[in-house]
C-alpha positions as semicolon CSV with decimal commas, in nm:
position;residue;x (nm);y (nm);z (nm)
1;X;0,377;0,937;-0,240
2;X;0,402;1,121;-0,549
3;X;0,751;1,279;-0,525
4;X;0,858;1,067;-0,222
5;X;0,955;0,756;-0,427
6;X;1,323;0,795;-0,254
7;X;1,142;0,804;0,103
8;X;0,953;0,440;-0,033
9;X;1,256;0,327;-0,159
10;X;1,419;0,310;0,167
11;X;1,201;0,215;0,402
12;X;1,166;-0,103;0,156
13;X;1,519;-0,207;0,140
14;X;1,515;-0,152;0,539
15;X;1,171;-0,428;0,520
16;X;1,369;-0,647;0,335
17;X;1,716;-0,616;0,560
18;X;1,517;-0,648;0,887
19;X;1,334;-0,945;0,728
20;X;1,625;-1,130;0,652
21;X;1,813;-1,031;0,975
22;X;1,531;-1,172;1,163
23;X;1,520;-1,522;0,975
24;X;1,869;-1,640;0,976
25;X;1,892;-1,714;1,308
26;X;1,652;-2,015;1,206
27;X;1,934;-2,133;0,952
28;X;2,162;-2,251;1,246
29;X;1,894;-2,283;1,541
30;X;1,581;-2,499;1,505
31;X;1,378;-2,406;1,758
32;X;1,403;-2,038;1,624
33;X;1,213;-2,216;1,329
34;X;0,894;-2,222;1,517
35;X;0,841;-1,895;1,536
36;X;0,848;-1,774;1,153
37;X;0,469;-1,942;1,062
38;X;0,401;-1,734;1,390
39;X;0,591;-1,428;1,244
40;X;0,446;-1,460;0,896
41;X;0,062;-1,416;1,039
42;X;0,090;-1,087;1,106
43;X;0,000;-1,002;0,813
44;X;-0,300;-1,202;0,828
45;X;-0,376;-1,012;1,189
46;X;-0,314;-0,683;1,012
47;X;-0,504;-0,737;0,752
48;X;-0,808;-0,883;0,978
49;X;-0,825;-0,609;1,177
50;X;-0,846;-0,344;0,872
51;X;-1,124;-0,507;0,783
52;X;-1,274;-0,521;1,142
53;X;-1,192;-0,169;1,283
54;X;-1,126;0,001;1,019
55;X;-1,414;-0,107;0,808
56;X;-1,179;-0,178;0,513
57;X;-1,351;-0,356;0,244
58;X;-1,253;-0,689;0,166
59;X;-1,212;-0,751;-0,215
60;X;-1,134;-1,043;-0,412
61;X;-0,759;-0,953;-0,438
62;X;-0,753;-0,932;-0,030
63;X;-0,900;-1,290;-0,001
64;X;-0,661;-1,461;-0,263
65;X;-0,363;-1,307;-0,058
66;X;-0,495;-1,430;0,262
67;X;-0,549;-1,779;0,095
68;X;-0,167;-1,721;-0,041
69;X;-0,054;-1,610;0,316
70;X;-0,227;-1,897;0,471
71;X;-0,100;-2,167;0,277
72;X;0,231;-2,045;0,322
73;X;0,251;-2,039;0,682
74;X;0,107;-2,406;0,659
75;X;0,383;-2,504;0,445
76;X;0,663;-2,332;0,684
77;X;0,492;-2,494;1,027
78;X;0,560;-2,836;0,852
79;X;0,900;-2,784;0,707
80;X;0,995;-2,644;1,048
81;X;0,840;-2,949;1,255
C-alpha cells in the first residue's frame, strides 16, 4: 500500500460510516438488536476460513482476537436479550 495511504484512508472512513449506518437502526428497534452478535461473527467466519482454505497460519495474536471477538458477541447477545 506503500503510496496508496489516501486509497486506505477512504475505504476506512467508508467501514466505519457503513458500520454505524447499519447499527442504529437497533437504537430505536429491538428486534434489529438480534442481529448485531450475528453481524459481529463474521469476522470470526472470515477469519476461520483463512485459516481453513487458505492455509493461513494461526498465530497467537489471531487466537487472542478471536477470544476478544468472541467474548464480545457474548456480551452483545445478552445486552440485546
Amino acid at each position: 500500500m506503500k503510496g496508496h495511504w489516501w486509497l486506505a484512508f477512504w475505504v476506512g472512513a467508508a467501514l466505519a460510516l457503513s458500520t454505524s449506518s447499519c447499527c442504529q437502526p437497533s437504537r430505536w428497534a429491538p428486534r434489529s438488536a438480534w442481529s448485531r452478535p450475528a453481524r459481529e461473527m463474521s469476522m470470526m467466519v472470515g477469519a476461520l476460513f483463512g485459516m481453513l482454505i487458505l492455509g493461513e497460519r494461526v498465530t497467537a495474536w489471531r487466537v487472542v482476537g478471536c477470544a476478544i471477538l468472541i467474548g464480545g458477541v457474548v456480551l452483545l447477545g445478552s445486552a440485546s436479550a
